[in-house]
N, C-alpha and C positions, 0 to 999 in steps of 0.2 A: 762415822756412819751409824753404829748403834749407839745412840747417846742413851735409852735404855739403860745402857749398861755400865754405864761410866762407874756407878758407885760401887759395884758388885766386882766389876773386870778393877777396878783402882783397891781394893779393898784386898782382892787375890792375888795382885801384883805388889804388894806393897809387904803379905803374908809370904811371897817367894821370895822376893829381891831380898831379903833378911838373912837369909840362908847364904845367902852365896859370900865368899870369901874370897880373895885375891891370893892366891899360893906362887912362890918361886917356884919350878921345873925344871927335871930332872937329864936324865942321859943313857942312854943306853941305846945302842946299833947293831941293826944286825944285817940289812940290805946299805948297800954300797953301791955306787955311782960312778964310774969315771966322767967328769964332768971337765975335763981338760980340752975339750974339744969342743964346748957347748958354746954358746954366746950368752955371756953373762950378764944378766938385768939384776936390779933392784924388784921390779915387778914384772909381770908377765901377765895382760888383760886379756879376756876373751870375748870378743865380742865390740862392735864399732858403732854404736848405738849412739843412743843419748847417755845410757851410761859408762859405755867404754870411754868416749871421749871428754864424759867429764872429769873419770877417775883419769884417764893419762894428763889430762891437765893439771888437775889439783896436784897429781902428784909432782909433776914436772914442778909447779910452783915451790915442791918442796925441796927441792935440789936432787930427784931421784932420776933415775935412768929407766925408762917405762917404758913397755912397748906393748901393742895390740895387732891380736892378730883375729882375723875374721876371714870367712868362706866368702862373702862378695866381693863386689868388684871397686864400689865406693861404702861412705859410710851411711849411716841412715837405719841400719839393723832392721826393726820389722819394718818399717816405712821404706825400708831401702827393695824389700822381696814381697812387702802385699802391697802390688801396687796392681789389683783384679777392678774392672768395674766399681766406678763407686765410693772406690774407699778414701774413706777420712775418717779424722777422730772424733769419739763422743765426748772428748771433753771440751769447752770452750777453746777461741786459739789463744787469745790472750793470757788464758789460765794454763795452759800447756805450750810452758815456754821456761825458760832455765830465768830462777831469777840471782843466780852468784854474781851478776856483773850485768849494772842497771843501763850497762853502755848499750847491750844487747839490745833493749827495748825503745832506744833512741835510734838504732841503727837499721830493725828490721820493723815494717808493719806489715801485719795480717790484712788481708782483703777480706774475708768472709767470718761468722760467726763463728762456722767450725772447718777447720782447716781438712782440703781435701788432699789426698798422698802427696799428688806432684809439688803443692806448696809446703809439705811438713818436710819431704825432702830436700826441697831448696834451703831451706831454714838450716836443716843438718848441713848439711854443703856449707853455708856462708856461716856456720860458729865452726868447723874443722878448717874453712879460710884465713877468719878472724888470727883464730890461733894456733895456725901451722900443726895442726894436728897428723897431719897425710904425712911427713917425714918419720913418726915412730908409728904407722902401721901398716901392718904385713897385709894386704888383700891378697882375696884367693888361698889362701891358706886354713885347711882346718886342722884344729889342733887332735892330735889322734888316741894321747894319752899324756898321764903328768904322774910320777911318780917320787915320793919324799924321800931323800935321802937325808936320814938322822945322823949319821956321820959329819956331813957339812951342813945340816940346819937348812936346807934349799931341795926348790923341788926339782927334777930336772923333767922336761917336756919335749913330747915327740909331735912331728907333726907330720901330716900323713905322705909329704912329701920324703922322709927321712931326716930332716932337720932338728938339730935338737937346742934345747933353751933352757940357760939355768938360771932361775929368778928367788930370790929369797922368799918372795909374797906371787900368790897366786890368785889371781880375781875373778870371778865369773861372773862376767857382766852382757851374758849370753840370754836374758832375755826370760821374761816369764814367761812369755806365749809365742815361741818360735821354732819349736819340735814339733813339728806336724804330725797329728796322730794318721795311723795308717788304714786303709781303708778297708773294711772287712766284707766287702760284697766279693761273694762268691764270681768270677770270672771276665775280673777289670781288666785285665791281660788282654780277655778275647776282644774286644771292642776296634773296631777297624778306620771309628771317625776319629775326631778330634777330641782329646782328654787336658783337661788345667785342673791346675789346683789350688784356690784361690792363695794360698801360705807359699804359693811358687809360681806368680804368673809369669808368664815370659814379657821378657822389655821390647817386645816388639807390639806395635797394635794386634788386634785380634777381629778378625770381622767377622761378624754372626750373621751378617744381611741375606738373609732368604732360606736359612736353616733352622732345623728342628733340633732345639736345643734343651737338655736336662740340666736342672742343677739338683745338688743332695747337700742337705743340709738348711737350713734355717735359725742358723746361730746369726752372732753380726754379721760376719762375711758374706752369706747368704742374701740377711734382708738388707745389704747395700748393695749386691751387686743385682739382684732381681729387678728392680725395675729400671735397670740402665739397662742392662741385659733382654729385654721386657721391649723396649723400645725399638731395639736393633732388630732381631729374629724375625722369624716367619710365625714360632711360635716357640712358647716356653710351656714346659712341665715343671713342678716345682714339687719334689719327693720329701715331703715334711714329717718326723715322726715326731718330734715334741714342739708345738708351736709356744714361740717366745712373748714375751711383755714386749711390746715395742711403744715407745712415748715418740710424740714428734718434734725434731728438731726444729721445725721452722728457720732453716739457716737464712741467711743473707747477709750483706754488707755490713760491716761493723759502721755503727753512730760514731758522731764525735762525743758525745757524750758517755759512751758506754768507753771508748775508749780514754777520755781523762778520769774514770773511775777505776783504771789500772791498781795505783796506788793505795787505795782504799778495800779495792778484792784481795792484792796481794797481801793488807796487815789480816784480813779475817781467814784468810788461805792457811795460815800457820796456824791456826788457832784452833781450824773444825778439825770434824773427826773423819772428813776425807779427803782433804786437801781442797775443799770447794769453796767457792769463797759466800757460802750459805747457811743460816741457820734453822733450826724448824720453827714451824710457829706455834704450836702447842704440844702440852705433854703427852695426850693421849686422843685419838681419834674418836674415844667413845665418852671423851666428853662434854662436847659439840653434837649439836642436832643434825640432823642427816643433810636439812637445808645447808648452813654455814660450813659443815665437812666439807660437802660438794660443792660450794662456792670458791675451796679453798684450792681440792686439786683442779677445779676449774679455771683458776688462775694457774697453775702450774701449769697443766696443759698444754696453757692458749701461751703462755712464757717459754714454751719448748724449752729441751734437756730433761736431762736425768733426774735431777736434787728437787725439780719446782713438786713433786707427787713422792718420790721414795725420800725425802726429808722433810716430808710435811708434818710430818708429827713421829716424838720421838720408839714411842712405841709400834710400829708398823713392824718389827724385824725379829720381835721379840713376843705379840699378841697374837693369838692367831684371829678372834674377832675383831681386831682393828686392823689387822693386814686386810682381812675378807673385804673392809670397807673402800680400799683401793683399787684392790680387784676387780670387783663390781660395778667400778667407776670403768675402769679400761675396757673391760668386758662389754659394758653398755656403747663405748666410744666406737670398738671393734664391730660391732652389729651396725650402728648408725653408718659407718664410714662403708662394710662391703655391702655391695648389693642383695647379692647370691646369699641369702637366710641359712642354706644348709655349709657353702663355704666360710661364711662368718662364724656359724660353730663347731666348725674344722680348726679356725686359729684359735679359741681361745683358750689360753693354756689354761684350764682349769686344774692340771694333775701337782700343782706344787704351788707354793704362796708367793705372790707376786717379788718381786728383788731377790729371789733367793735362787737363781739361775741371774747369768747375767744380763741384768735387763739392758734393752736395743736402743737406740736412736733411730727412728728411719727419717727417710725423705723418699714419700711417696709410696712408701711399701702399703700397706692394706689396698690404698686405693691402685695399685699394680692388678690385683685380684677382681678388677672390674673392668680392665681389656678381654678382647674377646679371641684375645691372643694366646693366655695365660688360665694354664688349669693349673690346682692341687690337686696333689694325688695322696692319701692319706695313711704313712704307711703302718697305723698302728691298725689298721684296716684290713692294710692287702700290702703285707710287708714284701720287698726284694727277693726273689728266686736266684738269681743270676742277668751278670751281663751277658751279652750274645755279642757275635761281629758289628749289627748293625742297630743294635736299641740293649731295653734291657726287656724279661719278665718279671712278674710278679706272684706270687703264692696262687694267688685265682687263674694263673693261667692267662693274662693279659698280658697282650705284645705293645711295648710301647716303642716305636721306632723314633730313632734321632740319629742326626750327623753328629751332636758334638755331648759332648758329658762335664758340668763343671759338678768337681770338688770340695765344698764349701764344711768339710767335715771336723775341722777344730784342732788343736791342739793337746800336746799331751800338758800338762800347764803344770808352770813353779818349778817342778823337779825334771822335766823332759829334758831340757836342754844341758841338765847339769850330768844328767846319769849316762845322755851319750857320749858323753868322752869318758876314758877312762881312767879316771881320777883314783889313785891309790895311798896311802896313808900310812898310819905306822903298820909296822908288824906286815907292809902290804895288803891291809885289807881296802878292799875297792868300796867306792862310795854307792854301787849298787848293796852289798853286801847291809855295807851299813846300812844303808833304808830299805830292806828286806819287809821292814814293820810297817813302815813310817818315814818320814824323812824329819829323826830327832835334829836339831839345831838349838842356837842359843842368841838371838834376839833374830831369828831369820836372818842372821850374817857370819855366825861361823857352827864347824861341827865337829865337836870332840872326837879326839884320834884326827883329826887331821890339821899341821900342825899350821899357821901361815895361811890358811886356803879361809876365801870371803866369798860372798854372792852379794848382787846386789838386788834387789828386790824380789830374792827367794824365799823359800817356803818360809814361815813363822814370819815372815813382815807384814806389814798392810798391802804394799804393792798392787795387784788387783782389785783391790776394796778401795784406792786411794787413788786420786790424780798421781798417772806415775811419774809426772815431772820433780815434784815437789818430794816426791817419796825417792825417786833416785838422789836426787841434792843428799838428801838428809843420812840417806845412808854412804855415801862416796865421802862425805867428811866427817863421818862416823869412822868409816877405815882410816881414811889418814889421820885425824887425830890418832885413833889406835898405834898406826903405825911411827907415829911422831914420838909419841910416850915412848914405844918402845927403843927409839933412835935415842933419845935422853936419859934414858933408864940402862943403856946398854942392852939391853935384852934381843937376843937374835930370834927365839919362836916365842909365838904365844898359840895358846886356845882354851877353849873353855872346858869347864870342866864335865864329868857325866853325868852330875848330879844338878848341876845350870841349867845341863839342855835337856833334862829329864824334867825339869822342872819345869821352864820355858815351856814346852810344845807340851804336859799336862796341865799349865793353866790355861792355856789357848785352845785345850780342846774342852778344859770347863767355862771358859766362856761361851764358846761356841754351842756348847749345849744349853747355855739361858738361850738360842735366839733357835727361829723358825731355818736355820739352812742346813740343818742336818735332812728335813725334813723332803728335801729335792735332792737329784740323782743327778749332781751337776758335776763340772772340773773344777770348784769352788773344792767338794769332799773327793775327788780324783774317781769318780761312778764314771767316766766317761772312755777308761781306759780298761779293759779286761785283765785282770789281775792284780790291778793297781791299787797297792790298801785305800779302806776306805776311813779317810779323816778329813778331818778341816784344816784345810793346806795354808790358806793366808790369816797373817792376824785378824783377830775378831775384836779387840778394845777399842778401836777408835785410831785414828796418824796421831791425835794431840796425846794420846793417854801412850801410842808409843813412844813418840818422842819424850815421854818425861821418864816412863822406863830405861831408854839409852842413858837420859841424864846422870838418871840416879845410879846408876852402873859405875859409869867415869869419876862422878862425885865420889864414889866410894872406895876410888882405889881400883877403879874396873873389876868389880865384883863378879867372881863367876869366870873370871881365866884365870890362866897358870903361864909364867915366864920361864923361860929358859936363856942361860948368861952363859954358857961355855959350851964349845964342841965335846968335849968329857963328860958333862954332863946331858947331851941337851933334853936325850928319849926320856933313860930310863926311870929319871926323877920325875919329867913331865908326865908319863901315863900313870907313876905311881899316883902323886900327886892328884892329878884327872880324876883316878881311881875312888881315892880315898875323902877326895874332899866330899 
């Protein structure tokens, strides 16, 4: 995604990864367990997603005993619980598909460009069919806490039923963007119509037909669910206080032709710097004539998605006068497209540089704002008082009445999902504790002091920045190889060291400082959450320039962990160790 950076981010990851050294670990306990009554796993996954069930598969291939447990009711994770108005993914469908097993691509095909929820859950549904995945997971179940017992080298795990589960390897594959942030309008309680939230729609239909409907928010969720929402109603308000970049998807039917170019996306998929199967076409924006510039994202435009404008050129993320030249381009699209002169510059976000909040896909949105159905209400204007039983006000004193209130207000993202369970470690310290600062990690897959415990596309990965198909793959056989060594090695824990993830998540935050997104108040740097430190949560190098970092880890001896071989020893040598190296 920042090809900018390739040389400077390759340059700082090559002056870290030197450092790091592979150490034996040590032992020493001092919380204890009875686990004589737990049900005993190899692993223990959270979460039934794309990547819960691709780690219980891979790992099952490995002759391990795995199991997953998740809060719904099938699998699908966020595709399984935002299924609001609207939604589908902004990545390609073709390109947002699991490529481990090419059977998959023979057996299932996409109808549309970009797949809308009911068919990405079908999709889940028929690879948890394909491969008996529904016998090792527990639905309905949330996991309530997981505590390490160094004595036995295993974590044991509570669930909120009372059940308890002891797994050597502990995974959280609970999702970058599935902890719904909570809503901070002063008197959601009082409200007496109907209240959703697009991060928890209910599975039943929803009828809007003849009501006065709110929604808050204008993130993705938002500009997909407004003009479906838009359609139905009597009338929509739409409470906007940062409006987004939105590029058009132009979905439709997949070609035969686009689709025998599978093959061909997927070798260039592995290669870019965001799992897309696209490259830029030149180095810099500025230089190119304003004509041929705009000839260029005018072609990206009219080619709908993401990458045809925010990979048009490699400096856009890292210039601020070559990002303004994008900008400027949407900004003009944004006035052409609404009618209303003074609501067209309502949306255009001028307060941060274009891609550095996350930019939208719509269908249909702007031109939503040319029914006569549909106001904005602007709230850096006339911000939220309170809700009331039957609407809400505003600071000016304006009554806006509705039946119903949608929720479109985001997530706590990367770390939300990991911090609400209660994850505890050596010494018992809780993984809130630890990211007190920051959420420190060591390739955005594990975190010192906790011994056996993964994420899959958490904090310090690409994950967000990247197609998350191809970024889940990449890290679910990054653990099992991990977990493979360690099965051939002997070695019962591992994890990295303090000076790994010290290292890690400070060269990722000097990359993050070459590019324009500190510069935005986004859940990219965690501004979206009150209290929540302000950093740069997903990798910034590029998916290619991570993937070579994993490499060169494993090439070298997995650089940057520490093992532990015996119950006698397992703590105390490993946090010395941790410590020292």
């Amino acid at each position: 995604l920042v090809h900018g950076l390739l040389c400077p981010a390759r340059l700082l990851l090559n002056l870290t990864m030197a450092a790091f050294r592979p150490r034996r670990f040590p032992a020493r306990l001092r919380r204890t367990f009875s686990t004589t009554k737990a049900e005993n796993l190899d692993a223990l996954i959270v979460g039934a997603g794309f990547a819960g069930m691709y780690q219980l598969h891979k790992l099952r291939s490995l002759g391990m005993k795995a199991q997953v447990v998740d809060t719904a009711k099938e699998v699908g994770g966020t595709w399984y619980w935002n299924r609001y108005p609207g939604a589908r993914c902004d990545i390609r469908s073709m390109d947002y598909s699991y490529t481990f097993d090419p059977q998959l691509d023979e057996d299932w095909q996409w109808s549309e460009k970009y797949a809308s929820q009911p068919e990405i859950l079908a999709y889940a549904k028929h690879v948890a069919d394909k491969y008996d995945l529904r016998r090792d997971i527990r639905f309905e179940t949330r996991l309530e806490g997981a505590d390490f017992d160094g004595t036995a080298g295993r974590w044991v795990a509570r669930t909120e039923c009372g059940d308890r589960i002891s797994a050597q390897h502990l995974i959280m594959a609970s999702g970058s963007l599935s902890a719904p942030k909570e809503v901070d309008i002063p008197g959601v309680e009082a409200f007496e119509g109907e209240s959703y939230w697009t991060s928890r729609w209910p599975d039943h239909p929803v009828d809007f037909k003849g009501k006065r409907v709110g929604i808050v928010g204008t993130g993705s969720s938002g500009i997909q669910s407004i003009p479906v929402i838009a359609e139905q109603c009597d009338h929509l308000t739409v409470f906007q206080r940062t409006p987004a970049y939105v590029l058009p998807a132009f979905n439709g039917p997949l070609s035969k032709d686009y689709k025998d170019s599978l093959k061909a996306r997927r070798e260039l998929l592995w290669k870019s710097q965001a799992a897309l199967p696209s490259l830029p076409l030149g180095d810099s924006a500025l230089e190119v004539s304003k004509e041929e510039r705009d000839a260029v994202y005018e072609r990206g435009w009219e080619a709908g998605g993401l990458e045809g404008i925010l990979g048009a050129y490699k400096d856009l993320l890292v210039s601020p006068e070559s990002n303004d030249t994008a900008a400027q381009f949407v900004y003009e699209k944004i006035r052409a497209t609404v009618h209303d002169p003074e609501v067209a510059e309502a949306l255009i976000p001028e307060s941060y540089p274009f891609g550095t909040k996350r930019p939208c896909l719509g269908h249909g949105y702007y031109e939503a704002y040319n029914r006569d159905n549909v106001r904005l209400h602007d709230l850096r204007k006339d911000p939220f008082a309170r809700v009331v039983e039957d609407g809400v006000f505003t600071e000016s004193g304006e009554h806006v009445p509705l039946d119903a209130i949608v929720y479109a207000t985001g997530f706590d993202a990367l770390t939300g999902a990991v911090c609400r369970v209660n994850v505890r470690g050596i010494d018992g310290v809780g993984i809130n504790d630890k990211w007190r600062d920051g959420p420190l990690n060591y390739l955005g897959l594990t975190v010192s002091g906790f011994p056996n415990f993964y994420m899959i596309t958490g904090p310090g990965s690409p994950s967000v920045l990247a197609n998350m198909l191809p970024a889940i793959e990449q890290h679910v056989e990054y653990v099992a190889d991990l977990v493979e060594h360690m099965r051939a090695t002997g070695a019962q824990v591992v994890m990295p060291t303090e000076a790994a993830e010290k290292e890690w998540t400070e060269m990722n935050t000097a990359i993050g400082n070459m590019t324009l997104f500190p510069k935005a108040n986004s859940w990219y740097m965690g501004a979206n959450i009150p209290g929540k430190p302000r950093m740069i949560l997903p990798f910034m190098g590029g998916f290619k320039a991570y993937i070579d970092s994993c490499d060169a880890v494993t090439a070298n001896g997995y650089k940057g962990f520490v093992f532990g071989y015996s119950g006698e020893e397992i703590e105390a040598e490993l946090v010395a160790q941790a410590r020292s190296s």
